[in-house]
C-alpha positions as CSV (number, residue, x, y, z in Angstrom):
1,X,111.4,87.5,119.8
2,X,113.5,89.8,117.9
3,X,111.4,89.2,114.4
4,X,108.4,90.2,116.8
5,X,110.4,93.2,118.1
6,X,111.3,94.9,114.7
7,X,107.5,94.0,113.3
8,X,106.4,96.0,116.3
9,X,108.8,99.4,115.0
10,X,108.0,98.9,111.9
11,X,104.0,98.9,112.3
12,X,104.4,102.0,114.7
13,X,106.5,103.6,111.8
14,X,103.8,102.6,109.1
15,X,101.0,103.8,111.2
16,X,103.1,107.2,112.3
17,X,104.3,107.9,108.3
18,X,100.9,107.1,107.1
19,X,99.1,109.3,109.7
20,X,101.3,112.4,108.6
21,X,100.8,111.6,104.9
22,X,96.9,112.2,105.4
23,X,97.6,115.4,107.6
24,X,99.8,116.5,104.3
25,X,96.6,115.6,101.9
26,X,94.4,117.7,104.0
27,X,96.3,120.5,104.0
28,X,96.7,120.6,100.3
29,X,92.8,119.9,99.6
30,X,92.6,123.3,101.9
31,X,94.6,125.0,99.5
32,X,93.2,123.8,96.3
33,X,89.5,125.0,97.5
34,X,90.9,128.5,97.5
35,X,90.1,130.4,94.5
36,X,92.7,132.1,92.6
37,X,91.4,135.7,94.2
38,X,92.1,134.0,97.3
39,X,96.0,132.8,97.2
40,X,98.6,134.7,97.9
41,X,102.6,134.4,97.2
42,X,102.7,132.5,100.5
43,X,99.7,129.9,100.0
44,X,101.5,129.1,96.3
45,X,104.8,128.8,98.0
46,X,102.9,126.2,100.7
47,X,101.3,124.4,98.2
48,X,104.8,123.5,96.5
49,X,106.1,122.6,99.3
50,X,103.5,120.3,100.7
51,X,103.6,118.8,97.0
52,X,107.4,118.0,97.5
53,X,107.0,116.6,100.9
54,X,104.1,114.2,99.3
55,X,106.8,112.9,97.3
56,X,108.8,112.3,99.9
57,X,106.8,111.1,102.2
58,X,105.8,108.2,99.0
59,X,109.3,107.4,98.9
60,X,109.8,106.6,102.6
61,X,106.4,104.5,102.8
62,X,107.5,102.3,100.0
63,X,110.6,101.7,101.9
64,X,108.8,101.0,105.2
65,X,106.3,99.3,103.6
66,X,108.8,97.1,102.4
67,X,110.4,96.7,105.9
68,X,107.3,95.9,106.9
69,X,106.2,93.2,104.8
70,X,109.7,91.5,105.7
71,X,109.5,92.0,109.4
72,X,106.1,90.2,108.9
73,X,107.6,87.3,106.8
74,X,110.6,86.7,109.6
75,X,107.7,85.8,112.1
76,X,105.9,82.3,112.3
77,X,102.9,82.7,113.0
78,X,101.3,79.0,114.1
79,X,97.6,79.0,114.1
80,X,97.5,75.3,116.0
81,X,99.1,76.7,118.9
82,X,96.8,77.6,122.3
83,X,99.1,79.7,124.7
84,X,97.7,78.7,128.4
85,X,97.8,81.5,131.1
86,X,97.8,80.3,134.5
């Protein structure tokens, strides 16, 4: 029950971490399509910062990834077993 528990968080972390990751790739492609003419101080300064929260976000999926993977190895999964519901 508890192995099922934490495998549960750590999916809805995975998904939620992921999700964000792609929101922060967006924005940068949105930047990068901007001609030089085009950026300002700001957009630069936005760029670099999206680019350091990439990193960071990469760092904290490995980690949950690697939650992840050992939340799924804590639960038995039996393929032979029919649950009945009366």
């Amino acid at each position: 029950m508890r192995a099922e528990f934490k495998l549960r968080i750590c999916s809805g972390r995975w998904k939620k971490i992921k999700k964000k990751n792609e929101e922060t790739r967006k924005k940068i492609r949105e930047l990068l399509r901007k001609t030089p003419a085009q950026t300002t101080v700001r957009h630069r300064e936005k760029k670099e910062k999206l680019q350091a929260d990439l990193i960071r976000q990469r760092e904290v999926m490995d980690k949950v990834k690697a939650k992840l993977e050992h939340a799924q190895s804590l639960v038995n999964w039996d393929k032979e077993v029919r649950v009945l519901v009366f």
